[in-house]
PyMOL CGO cylinders between C-alpha atoms (Angstrom):
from pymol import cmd
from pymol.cgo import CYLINDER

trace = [
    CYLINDER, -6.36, 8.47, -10.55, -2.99, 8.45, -8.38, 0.3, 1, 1, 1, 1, 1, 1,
    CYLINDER, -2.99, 8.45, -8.38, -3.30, 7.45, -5.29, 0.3, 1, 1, 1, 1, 1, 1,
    CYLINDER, -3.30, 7.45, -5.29, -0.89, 9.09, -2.48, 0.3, 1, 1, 1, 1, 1, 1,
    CYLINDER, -0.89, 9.09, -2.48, -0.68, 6.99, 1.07, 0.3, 1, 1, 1, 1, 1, 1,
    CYLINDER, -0.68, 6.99, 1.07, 0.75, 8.49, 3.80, 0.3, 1, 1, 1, 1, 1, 1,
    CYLINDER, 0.75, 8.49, 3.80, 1.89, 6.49, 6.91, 0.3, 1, 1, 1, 1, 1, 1,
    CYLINDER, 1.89, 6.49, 6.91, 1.39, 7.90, 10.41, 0.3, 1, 1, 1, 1, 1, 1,
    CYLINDER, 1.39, 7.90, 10.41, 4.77, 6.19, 11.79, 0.3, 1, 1, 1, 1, 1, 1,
    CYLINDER, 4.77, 6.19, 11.79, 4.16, 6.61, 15.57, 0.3, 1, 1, 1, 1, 1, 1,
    CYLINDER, 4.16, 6.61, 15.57, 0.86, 4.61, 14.36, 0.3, 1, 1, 1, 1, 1, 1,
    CYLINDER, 0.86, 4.61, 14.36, 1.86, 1.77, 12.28, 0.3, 1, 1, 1, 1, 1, 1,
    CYLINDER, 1.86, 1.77, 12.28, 4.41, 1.21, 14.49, 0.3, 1, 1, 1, 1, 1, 1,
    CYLINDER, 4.41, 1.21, 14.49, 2.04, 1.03, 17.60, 0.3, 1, 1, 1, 1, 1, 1,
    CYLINDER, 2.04, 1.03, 17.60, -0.21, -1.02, 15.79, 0.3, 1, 1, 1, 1, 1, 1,
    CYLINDER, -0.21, -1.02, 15.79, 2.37, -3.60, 14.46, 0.3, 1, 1, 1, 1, 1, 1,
    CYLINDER, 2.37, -3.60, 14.46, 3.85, -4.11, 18.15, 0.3, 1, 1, 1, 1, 1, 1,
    CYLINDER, 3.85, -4.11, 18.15, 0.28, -4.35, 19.65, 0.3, 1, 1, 1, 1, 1, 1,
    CYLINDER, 0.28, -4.35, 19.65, 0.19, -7.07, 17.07, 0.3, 1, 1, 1, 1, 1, 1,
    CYLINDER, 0.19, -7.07, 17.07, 3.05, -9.28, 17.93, 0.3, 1, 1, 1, 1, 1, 1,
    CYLINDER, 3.05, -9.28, 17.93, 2.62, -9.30, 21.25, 0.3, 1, 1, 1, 1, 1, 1,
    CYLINDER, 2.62, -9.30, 21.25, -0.96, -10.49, 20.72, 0.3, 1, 1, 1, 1, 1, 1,
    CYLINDER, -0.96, -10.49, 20.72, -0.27, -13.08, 18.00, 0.3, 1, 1, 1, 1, 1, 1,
    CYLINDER, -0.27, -13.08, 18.00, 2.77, -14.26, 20.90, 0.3, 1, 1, 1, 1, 1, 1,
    CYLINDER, 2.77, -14.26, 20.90, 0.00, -14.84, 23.50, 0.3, 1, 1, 1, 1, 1, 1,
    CYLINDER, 0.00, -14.84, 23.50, -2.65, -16.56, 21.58, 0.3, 1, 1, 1, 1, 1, 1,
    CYLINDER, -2.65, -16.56, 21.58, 0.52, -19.14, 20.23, 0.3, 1, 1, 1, 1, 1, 1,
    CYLINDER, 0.52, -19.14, 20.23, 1.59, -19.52, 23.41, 0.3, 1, 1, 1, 1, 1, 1,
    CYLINDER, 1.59, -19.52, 23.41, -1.59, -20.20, 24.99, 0.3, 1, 1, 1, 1, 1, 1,
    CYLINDER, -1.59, -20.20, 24.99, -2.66, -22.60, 22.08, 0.3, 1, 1, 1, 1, 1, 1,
    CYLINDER, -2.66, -22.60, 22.08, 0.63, -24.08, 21.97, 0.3, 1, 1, 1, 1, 1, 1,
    CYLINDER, 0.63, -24.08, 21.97, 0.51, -25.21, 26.07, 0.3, 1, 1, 1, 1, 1, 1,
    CYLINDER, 0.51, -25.21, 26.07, -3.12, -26.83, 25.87, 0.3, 1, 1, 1, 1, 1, 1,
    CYLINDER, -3.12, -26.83, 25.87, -2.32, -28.33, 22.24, 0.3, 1, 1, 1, 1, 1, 1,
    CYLINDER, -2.32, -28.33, 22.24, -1.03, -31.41, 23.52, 0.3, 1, 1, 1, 1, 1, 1,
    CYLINDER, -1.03, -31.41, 23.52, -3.38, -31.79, 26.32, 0.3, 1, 1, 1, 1, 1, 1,
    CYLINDER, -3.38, -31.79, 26.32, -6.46, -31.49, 23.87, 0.3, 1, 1, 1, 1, 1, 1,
    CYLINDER, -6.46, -31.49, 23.87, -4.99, -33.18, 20.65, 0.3, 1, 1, 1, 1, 1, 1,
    CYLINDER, -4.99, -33.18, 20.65, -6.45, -36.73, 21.65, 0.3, 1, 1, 1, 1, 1, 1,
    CYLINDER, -6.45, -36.73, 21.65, -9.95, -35.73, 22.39, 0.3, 1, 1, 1, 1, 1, 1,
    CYLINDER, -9.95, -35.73, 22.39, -13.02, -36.61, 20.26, 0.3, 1, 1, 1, 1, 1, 1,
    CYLINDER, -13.02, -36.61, 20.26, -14.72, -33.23, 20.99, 0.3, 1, 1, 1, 1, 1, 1,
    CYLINDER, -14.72, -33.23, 20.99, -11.59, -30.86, 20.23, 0.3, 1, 1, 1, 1, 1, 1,
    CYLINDER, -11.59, -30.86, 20.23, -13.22, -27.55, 20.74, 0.3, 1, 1, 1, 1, 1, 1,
    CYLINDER, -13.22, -27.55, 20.74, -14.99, -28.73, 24.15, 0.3, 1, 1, 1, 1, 1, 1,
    CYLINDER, -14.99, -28.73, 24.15, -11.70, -30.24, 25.34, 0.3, 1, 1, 1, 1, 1, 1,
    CYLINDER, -11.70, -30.24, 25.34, -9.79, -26.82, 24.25, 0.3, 1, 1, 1, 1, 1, 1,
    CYLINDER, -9.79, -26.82, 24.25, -11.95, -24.55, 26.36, 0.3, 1, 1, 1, 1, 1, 1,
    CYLINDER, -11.95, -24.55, 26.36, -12.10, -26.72, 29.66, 0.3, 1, 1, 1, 1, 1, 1,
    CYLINDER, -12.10, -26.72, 29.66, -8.23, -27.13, 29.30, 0.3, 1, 1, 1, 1, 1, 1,
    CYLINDER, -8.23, -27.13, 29.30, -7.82, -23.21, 28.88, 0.3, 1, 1, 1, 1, 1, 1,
    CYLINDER, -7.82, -23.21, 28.88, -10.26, -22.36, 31.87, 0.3, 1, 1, 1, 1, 1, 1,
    CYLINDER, -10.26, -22.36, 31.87, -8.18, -24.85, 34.16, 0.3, 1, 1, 1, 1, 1, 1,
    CYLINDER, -8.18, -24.85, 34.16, -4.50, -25.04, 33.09, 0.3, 1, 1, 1, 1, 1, 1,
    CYLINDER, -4.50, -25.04, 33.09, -2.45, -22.06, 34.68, 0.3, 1, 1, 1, 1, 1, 1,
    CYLINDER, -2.45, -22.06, 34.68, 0.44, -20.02, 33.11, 0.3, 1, 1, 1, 1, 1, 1,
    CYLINDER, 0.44, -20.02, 33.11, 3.04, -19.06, 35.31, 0.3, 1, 1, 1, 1, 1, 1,
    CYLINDER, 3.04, -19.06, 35.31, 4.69, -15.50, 34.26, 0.3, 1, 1, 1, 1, 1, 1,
    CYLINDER, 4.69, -15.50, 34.26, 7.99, -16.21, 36.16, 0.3, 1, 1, 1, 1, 1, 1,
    CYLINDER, 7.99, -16.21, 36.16, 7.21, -13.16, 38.93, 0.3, 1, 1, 1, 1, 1, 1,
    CYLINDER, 7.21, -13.16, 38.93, 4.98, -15.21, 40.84, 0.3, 1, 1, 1, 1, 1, 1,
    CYLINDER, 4.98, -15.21, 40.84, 1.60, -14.14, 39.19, 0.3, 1, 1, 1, 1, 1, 1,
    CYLINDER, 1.60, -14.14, 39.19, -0.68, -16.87, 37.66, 0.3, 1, 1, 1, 1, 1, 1,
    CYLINDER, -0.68, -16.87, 37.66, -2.61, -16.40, 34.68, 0.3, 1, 1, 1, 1, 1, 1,
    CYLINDER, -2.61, -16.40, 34.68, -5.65, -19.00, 33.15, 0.3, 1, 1, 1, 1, 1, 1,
    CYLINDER, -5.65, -19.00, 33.15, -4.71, -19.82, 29.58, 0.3, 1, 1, 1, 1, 1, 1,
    CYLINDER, -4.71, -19.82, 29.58, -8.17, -18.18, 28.95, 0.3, 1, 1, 1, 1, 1, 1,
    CYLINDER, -8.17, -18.18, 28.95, -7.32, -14.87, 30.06, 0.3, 1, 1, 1, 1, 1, 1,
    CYLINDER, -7.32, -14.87, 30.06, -4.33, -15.24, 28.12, 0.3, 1, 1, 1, 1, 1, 1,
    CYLINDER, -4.33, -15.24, 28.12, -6.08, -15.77, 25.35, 0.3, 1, 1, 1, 1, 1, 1,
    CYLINDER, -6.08, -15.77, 25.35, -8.67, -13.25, 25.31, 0.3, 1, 1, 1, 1, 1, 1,
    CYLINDER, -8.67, -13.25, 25.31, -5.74, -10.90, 26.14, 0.3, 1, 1, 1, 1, 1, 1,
    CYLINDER, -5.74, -10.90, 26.14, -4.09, -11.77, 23.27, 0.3, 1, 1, 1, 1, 1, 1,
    CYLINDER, -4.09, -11.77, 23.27, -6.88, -11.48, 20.80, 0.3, 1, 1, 1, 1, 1, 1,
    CYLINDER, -6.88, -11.48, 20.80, -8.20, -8.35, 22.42, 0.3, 1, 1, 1, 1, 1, 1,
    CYLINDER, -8.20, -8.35, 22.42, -4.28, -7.03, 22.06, 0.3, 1, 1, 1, 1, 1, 1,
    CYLINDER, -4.28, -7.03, 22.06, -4.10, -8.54, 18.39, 0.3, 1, 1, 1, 1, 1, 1,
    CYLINDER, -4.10, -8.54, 18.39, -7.27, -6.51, 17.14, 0.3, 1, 1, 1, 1, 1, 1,
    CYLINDER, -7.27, -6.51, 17.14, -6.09, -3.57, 18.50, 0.3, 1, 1, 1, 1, 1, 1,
    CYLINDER, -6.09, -3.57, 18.50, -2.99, -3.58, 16.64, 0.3, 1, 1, 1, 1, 1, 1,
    CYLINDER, -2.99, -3.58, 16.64, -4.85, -4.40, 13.33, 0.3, 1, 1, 1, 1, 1, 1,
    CYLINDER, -4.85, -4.40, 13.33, -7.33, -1.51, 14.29, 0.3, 1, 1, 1, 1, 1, 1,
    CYLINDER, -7.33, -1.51, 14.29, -4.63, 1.08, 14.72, 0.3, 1, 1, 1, 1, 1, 1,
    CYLINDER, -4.63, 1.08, 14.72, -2.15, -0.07, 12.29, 0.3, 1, 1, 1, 1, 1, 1,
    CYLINDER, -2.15, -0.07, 12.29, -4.96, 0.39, 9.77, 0.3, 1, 1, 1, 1, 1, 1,
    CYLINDER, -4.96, 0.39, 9.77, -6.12, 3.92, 11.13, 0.3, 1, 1, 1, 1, 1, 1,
    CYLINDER, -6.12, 3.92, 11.13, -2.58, 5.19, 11.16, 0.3, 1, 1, 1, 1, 1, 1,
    CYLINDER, -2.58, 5.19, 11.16, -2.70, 5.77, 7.21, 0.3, 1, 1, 1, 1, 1, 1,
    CYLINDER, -2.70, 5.77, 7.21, -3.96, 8.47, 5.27, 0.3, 1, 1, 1, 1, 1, 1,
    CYLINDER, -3.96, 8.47, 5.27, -4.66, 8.08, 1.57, 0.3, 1, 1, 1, 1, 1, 1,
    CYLINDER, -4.66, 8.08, 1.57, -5.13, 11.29, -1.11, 0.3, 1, 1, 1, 1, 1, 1,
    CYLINDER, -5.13, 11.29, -1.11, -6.37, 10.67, -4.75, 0.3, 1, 1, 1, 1, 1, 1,
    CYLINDER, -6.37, 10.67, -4.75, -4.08, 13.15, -6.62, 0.3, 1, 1, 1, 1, 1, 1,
    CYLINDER, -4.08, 13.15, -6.62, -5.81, 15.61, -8.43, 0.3, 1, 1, 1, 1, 1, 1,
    CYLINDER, -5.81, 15.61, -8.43, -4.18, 18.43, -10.26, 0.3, 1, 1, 1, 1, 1, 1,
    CYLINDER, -4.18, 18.43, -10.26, -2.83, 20.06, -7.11, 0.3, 1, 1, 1, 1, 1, 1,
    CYLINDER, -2.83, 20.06, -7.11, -1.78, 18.93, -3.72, 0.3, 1, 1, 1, 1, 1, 1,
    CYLINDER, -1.78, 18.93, -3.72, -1.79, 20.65, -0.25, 0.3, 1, 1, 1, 1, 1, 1,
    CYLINDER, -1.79, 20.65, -0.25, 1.48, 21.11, 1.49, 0.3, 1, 1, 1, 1, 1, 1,
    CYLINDER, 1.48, 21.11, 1.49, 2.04, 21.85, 4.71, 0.3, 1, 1, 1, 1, 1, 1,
    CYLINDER, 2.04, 21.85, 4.71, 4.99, 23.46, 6.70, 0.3, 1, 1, 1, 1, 1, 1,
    CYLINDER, 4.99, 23.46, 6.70, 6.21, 21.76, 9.84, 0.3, 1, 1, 1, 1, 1, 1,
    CYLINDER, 6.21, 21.76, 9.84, 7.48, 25.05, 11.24, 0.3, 1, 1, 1, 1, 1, 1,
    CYLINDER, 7.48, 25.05, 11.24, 5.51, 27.89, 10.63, 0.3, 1, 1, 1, 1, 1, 1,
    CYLINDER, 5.51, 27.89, 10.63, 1.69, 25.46, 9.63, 0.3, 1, 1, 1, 1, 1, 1,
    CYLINDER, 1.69, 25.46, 9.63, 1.39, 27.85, 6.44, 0.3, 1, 1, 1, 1, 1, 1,
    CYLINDER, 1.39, 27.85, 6.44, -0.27, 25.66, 3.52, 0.3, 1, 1, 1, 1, 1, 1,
    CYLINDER, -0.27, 25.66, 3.52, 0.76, 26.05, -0.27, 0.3, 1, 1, 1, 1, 1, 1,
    CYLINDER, 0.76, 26.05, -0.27, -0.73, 24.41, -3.57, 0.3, 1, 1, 1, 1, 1, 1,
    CYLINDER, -0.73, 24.41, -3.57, 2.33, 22.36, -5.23, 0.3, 1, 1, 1, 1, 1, 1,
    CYLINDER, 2.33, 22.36, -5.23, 1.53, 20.18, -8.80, 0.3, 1, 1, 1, 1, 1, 1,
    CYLINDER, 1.53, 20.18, -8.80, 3.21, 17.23, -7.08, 0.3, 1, 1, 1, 1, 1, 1,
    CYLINDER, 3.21, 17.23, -7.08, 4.41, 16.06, -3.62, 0.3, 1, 1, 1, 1, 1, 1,
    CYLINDER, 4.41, 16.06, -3.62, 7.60, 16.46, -3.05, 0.3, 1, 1, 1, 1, 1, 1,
    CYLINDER, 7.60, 16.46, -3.05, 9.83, 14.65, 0.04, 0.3, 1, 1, 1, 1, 1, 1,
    CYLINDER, 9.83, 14.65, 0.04, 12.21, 17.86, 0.40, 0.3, 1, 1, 1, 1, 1, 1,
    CYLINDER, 12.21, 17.86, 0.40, 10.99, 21.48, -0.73, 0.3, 1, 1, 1, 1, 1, 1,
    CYLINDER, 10.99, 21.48, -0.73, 11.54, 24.90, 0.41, 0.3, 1, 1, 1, 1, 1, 1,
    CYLINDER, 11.54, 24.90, 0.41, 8.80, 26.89, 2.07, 0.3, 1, 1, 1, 1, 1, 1,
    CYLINDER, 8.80, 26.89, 2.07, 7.57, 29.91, 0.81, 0.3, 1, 1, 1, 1, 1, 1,
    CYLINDER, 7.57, 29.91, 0.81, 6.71, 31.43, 3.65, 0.3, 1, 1, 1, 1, 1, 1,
    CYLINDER, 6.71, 31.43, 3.65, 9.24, 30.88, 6.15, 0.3, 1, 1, 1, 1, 1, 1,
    CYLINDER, 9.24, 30.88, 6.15, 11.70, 29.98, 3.83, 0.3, 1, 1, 1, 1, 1, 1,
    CYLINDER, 11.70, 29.98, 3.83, 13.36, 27.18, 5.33, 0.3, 1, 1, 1, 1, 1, 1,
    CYLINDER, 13.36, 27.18, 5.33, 14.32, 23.69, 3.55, 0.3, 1, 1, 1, 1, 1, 1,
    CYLINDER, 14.32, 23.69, 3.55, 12.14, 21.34, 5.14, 0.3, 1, 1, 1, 1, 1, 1,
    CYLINDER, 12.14, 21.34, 5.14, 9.82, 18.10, 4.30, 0.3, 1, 1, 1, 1, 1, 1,
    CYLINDER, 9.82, 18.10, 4.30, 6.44, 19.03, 3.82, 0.3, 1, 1, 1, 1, 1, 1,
    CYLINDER, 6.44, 19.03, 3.82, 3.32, 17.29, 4.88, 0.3, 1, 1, 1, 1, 1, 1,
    CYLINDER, 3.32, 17.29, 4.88, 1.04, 16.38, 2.93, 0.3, 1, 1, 1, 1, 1, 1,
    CYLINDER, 1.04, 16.38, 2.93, -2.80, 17.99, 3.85, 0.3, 1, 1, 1, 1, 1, 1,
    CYLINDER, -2.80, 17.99, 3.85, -4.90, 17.29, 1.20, 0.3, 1, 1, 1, 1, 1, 1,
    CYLINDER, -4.90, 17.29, 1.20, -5.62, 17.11, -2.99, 0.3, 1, 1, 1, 1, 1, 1,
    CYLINDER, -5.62, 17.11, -2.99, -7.85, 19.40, -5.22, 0.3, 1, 1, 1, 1, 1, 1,
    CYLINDER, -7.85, 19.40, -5.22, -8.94, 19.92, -8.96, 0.3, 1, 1, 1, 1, 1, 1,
]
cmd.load_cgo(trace, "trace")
């Protein structure tokens, strides 16, 4: 069976951003106690009382605890992954597919999706969404 995936682009792009910025702060975090820790016998131990101590200046005067950045960052980068993977939609093509009018919300059966099609109903050249397969 085809399969049809449509991307929610608002979405995606939310998600992807929410991302970045998280994967950013967990670097940066990582990458200011990394030195600090890199000597230590008990790495993990040594990680987590240098991130609950050390201090991250944001430039405006407000302090943040490489922990909180942390967290923050992971909390931000699961988020992203979360949304970016609910912002997709995927159809199995069957024999007919469900279009749907931006303009006037009137549904038609078409035999395949099309990216430009005229409505049949309002009459207007316009890009159809996709709503849904059937047999």
């Amino acid at each position: 069976m085809t399969r049809i995936t449509v991307y929610n682009v608002v979405g995606y792009a939310l998600g992807l951003g929410l991302s970045i910025v998280g994967s950013i702060l967990v670097i940066a975090a990582l990458w200011n106690a990394w030195p600090n820790v890199v000597g230590s016998d008990h790495i993990f131990a040594a990680l987590e009382a240098y991130l609950w101590t050390a201090e991250l200046d944001s430039g405006l005067g407000i302090r943040f605890k490489l922990m909180e950045v942390t967290i923050l960052g992971t909390a931000l980068l699961v988020l992203g992954i979360f949304v970016t993977v609910l912002s997709r939609q995927v159809f199995h093509a069957g024999k007919y597919i469900f279009l749907k009018c931006p303009f006037c919300k009137n549904r038609w059966k078409a035999t395949r999706a099309r990216t430009w099609a005229k409505c049949p109903h309002c009459n207007k050249f316009i890009q159809p969404i996709i709503v849904g397969t059937a047999e």
